[in-house]
N, C-alpha and C positions, 0 to 999 in steps of 0.2 A: 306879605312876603315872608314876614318868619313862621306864620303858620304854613305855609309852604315848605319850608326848611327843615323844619322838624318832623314833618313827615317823609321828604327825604328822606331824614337821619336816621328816622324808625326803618325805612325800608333796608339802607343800609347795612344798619347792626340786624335786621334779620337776613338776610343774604351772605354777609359775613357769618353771622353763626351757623349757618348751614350750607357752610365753604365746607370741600376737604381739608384744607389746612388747620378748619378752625374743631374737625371732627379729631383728627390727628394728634393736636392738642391734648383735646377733651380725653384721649386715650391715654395720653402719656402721662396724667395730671392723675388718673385712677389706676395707673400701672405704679406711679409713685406710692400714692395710699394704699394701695395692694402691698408693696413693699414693706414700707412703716406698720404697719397691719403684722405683717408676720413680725416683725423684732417690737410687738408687745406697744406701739405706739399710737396718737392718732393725729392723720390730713386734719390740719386747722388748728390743732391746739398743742403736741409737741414740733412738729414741723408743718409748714405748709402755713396757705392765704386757707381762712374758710370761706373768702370771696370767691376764687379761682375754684376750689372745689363745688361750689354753688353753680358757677357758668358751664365748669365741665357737665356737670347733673342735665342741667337745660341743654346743654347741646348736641347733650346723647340721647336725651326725650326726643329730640328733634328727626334723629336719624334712628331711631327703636324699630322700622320697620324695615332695616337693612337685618338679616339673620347674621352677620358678622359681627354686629355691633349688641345682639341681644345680651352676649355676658359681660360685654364691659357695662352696656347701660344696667345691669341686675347689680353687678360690684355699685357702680356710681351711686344708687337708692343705696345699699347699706351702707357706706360711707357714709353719705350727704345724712340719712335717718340717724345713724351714728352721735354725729356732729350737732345735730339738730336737737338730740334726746339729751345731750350730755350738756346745750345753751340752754336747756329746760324749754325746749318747745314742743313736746311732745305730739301736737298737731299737725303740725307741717313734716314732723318725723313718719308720724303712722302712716301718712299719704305718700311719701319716700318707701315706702314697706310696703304698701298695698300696691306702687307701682310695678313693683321688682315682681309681685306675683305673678301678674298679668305681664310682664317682660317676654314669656314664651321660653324662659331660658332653662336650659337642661344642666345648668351648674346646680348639682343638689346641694351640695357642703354651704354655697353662700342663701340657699332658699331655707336652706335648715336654719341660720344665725338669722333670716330674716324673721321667720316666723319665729323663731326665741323670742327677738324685741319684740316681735308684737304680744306674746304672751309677756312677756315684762310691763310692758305698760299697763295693760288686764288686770294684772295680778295689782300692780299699785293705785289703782282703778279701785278694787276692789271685788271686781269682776270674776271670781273664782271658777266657773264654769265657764265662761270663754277664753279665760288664761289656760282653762285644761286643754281645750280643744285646739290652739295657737301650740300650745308644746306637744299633742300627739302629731298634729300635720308637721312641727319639726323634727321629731323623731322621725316620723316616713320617711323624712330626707333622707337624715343622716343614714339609716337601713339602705336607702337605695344608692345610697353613695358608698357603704360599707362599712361605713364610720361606727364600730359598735361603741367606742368610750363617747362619743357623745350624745348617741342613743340612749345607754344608761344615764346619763344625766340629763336627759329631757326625762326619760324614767320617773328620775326622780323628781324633779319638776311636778310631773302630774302627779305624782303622790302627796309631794306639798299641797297643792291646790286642791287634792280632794282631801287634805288634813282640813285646810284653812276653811272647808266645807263644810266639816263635821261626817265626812261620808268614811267612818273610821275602818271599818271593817277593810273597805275597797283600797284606801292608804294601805294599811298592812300586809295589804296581797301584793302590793307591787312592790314595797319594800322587801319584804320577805322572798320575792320572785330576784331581786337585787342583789340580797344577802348570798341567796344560795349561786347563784349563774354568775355571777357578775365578779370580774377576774381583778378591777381598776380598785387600789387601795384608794386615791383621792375620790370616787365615785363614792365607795360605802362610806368612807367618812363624811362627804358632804347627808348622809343620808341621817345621818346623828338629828342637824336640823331639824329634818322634818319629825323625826320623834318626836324633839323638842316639843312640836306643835301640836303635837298629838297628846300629849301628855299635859298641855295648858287645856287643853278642849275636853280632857277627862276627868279634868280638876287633882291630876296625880302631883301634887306638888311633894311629896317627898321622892319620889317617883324621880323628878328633874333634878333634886337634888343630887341623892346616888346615883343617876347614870350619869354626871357630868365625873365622877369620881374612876368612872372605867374607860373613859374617852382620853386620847394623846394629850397631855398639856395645852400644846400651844391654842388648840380649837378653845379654849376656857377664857381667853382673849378676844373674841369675837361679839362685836356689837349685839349678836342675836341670844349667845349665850349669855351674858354681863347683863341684860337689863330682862332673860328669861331667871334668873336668878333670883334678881333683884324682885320680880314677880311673886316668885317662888317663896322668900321669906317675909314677904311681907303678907302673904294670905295665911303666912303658917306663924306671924304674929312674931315673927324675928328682926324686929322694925331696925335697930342697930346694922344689921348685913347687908336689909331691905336698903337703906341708907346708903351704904360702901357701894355695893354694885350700880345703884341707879346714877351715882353720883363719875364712877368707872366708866359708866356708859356715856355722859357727857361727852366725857373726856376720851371715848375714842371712837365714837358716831357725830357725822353732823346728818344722819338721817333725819329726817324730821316727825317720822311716828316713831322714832327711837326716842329723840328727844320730847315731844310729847310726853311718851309713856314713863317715861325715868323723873321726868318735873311731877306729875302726879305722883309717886310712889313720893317722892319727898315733901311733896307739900303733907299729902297723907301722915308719912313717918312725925311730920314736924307739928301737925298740929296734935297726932298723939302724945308727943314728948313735951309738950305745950311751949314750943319754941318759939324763934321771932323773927323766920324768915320767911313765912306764912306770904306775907304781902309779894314779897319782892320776886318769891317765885310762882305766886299767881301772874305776876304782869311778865314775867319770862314765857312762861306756858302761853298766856294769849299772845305774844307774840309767833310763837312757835303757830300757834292753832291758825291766827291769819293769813302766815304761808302757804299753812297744811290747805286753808280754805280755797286759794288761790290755785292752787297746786292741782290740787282736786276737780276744780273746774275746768285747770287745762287738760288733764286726765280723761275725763268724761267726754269732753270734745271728742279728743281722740277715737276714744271708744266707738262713739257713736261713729264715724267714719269708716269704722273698721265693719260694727253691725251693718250699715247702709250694704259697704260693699258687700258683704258676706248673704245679702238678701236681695241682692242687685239682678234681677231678670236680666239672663243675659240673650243680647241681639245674636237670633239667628239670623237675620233675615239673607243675611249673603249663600248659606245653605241651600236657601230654597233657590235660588242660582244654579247649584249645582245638584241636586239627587231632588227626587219626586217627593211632592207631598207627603205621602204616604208611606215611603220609606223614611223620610226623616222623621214622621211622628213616631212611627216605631221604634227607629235609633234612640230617639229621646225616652220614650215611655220605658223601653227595656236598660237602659242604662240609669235612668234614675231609678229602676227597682232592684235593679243591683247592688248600687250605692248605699240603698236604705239596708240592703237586709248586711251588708259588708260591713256597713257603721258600727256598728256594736259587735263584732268578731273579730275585728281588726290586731285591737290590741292582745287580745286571746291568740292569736292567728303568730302573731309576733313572738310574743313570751313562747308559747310553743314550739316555736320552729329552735326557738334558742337552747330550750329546755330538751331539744332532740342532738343539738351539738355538746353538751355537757358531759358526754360518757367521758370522752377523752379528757377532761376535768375533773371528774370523778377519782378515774384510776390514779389520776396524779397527785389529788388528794389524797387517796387512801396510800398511795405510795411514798407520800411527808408523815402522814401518821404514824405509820412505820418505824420510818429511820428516827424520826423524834424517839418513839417509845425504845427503841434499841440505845439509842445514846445515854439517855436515863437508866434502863435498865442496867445498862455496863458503869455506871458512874461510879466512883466511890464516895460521893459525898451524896444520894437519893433525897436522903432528909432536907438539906442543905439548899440544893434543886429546885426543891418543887415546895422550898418554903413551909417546910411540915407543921410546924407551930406554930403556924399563924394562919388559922381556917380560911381567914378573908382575902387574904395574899396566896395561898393554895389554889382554892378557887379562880381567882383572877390569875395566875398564871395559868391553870389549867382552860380557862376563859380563850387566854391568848396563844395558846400552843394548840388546843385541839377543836376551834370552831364552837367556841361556847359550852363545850359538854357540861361546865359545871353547871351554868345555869338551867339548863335543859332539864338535868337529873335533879334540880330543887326544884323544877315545874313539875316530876313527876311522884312530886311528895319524900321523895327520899332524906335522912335523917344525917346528918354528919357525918355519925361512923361509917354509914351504908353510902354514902358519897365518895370516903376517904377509901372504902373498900373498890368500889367501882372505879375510881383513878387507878389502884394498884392493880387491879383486875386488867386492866387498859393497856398496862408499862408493859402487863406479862413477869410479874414478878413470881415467886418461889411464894407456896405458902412459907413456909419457914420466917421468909421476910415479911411477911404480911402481918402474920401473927407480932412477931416482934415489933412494927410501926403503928401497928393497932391496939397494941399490950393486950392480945388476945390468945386463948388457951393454943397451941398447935392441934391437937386434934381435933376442936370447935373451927377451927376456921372454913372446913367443906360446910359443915351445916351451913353456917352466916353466910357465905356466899349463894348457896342454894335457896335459903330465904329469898336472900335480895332478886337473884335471876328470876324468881316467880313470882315477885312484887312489879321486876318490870318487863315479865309477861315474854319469858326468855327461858331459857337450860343453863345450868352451871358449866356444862362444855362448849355451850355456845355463846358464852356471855358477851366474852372479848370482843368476836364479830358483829354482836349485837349492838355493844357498845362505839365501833368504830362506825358502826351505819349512821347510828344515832350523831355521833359528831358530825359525818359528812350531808347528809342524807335532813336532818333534822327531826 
């Protein structure tokens, strides 16, 4: 009798879950977390049952083959993946991810964040080559949805991942494709980062040092920066900083390859300084390391879920139902050779199209360069401005007013004074002025500039122009 009962009850709660009422529900319960969702929250952990979030998931798997239900069920996987990645389950999250794919659903913006996470998990995987390939198929979302600011941050993304690859050259082209098109101040800043990585994988540790010196403040507080640092001076044998920063990152990471990497720098530091916390923070690190281990295992899972499907043959066979053998071999033969030859053009294809809307970026550039250089020119305090007596602070204002010219003009060998000359050359100033900021003769000042313009392969009447191309232009 009660095994009779219970399979009732089974039968039950599956007839109930695949009620309208119980569909109805399961909508309103992902129209909620859709909500919390935009004001920065999340179903399950600042509001919401993550039980009820879990039933709605199941009971819109249930009804997935209604076309009405496709975008709430594609929301319900990122939620429920969401919720799932942040309980540290990253397994049953990636299968949340990989459902939404297969959902059928033409919401690109939530296909774009689904493929993010899946590239997130990749990436802390280890995975650097299918973390790349998870944020280009998220960028085609966002592209098809129009979303350019978080196209350039999948952008960037795949630049990370091909830093964290060591494939440097191809990082730099997309950062630099970023630099120049790309309109989002939070975009280029987050791209700082991935220098960072870049500059660990080339062994430039002074490198990391000076560029955190030209970055906003507040980014110098960031768990990535604080323990690339603390990296930084301890390869360059500054064990004291090496110390401050790893010990910073503690204290504002509870990442766990953060913490790792920062316990090593001080066990390091300490047993250099022959200290006596050697012990105590080896057994901190192996505990860090047994999470990591753990971690890492449920990581891998993941992964492999993701490869499976990514390799997954998929069933025609209802096809052969509807069109002739023989034309379906050919649909199939001529579209996967499309695919192939499309695969590696893609990204080219993109950055192009973007690189064709930029005129009207351009002009708007060169028409800030401008009024900059006029406001300066007109100043009565020039010197004062543009920070004259202080080379390093000249530069880095001129850094941040005209698109990095100063750096650019020390990439093209140029010497102080022929730097200091090419600013004023820029402003449009009077020789008159020139000579006297450069305590240079007045009638010397056409030669010296003439020099300079044929050093960087330019005319003394064409300098100026030459030199705004080079700010905007690169």
């Amino acid at each position: 009798m009660s095994k009779r009962l219970s399979i009732l009850l089974l039968i039950t709660t599956l007839l109930l879950s695949c009620s309208p009422k119980a569909l109805r529900e399961a909508e309103e319960v992902v129209a909620q977390a859709d909500s919390l969702w935009h004001e920065g929250k999340m179903y399950g952990i600042d509001e919401g049952d993550s039980a009820t979030l879990a039933q709605a998931y199941e009971t819109l798997n249930s009804f997935v083959h209604r076309t009405s239900s496709l975008g709430t069920f594609s929301h319900a996987c990122y939620h429920y993946g969401k919720l799932l990645r942040e309980k540290d389950n990253p397994v049953e999250a990636m299968q949340c991810f990989i459902n939404a794919t297969h959902s059928r659903t033409r919401d690109y913006h939530i296909l774009g964040r689904v493929y993010s996470n899946m590239g997130d998990i990749a990436h802390l995987a280890g995975e650097f080559p299918l973390a790349y390939d998870m944020y280009e198929r998220s960028g085609q979302m966002y592209l098809r949805n129009g979303d350019s600011l978080l196209y350039y941050y999948d952008l960037n993304n795949m630049a990370f991942e091909l830093a964290e690859s060591k494939e440097i050259n191809s990082a730099l082209y997309l950062l630099d494709s970023i630099q120049q098109n790309c309109k989002y101040l939070a975009v280029v800043e987050k791209t700082n980062e991935t220098r960072i990585i870049l500059f660990k994988h080339t062994h430039q540790y002074d490198s990391i040092l000076y560029y955190f010196d030209s970055v906003p403040s507040y980014i110098n507080n960031e768990p990535l920066v604080l323990i690339s640092k603390a990296q930084a001076f301890c390869y360059l044998q500054q064990y004291d900083s090496a110390t401050c920063y790893a010990t910073r990152t503690l204290q504002a990471s509870n990442d766990l390859f953060d913490r790792n990497n920062a316990f090593y720098i001080l066990i390091h530091c300490d047993s250099i300084h022959n200290g006596n916390r050697v012990y105590s923070l080896n057994a901190d690190r192996s505990d860090v390391q047994k999470l990591l281990e753990i971690r890492q295992g449920k990581l891998s899972q993941a992964v492999q879920l993701l490869e499976q499907d990514l390799h997954r043959k998929p069933d025609l066979a209802w096809l052969y139902a509807i069109i002739v053998t023989l034309l379906l071999v050919g649909s199939v033969i001529g579209l996967y050779i499309y695919k192939k030859r499309q695969k590696h053009q893609l990204l080219s294809q993109h950055i192009s199209a973007l690189e064709n809307k930029t005129e009207t970026t351009i002009v708007q550039m060169r028409q800030q360069v401008e009024e900059r250089c006029l406001v300066l020119m007109r100043s009565s305090s020039l010197k004062k401005d543009l920070q004259w007596n202080d080379y390093e602070a000249l530069c880095h204002f001129t850094n941040q007013q005209f698109y990095f010219l100063a750096d650019k003009l020390q990439q093209k060998g140029l010497s102080e004074k022929e730097i200091r000359l090419c600013i004023l050359s820029l402003i449009n100033c009077s020789y008159d002025t020139m000579a006297e900021m450069l305590f240079y003769a007045p009638n010397g000042v056409g030669k010296f500039k003439l020099r300079v313009a044929k050093k960087l392969g330019t005319t003394a009447k064409k300098m100026r122009e030459f030199l705004i191309d080079m700010a905007i232009l690169g």
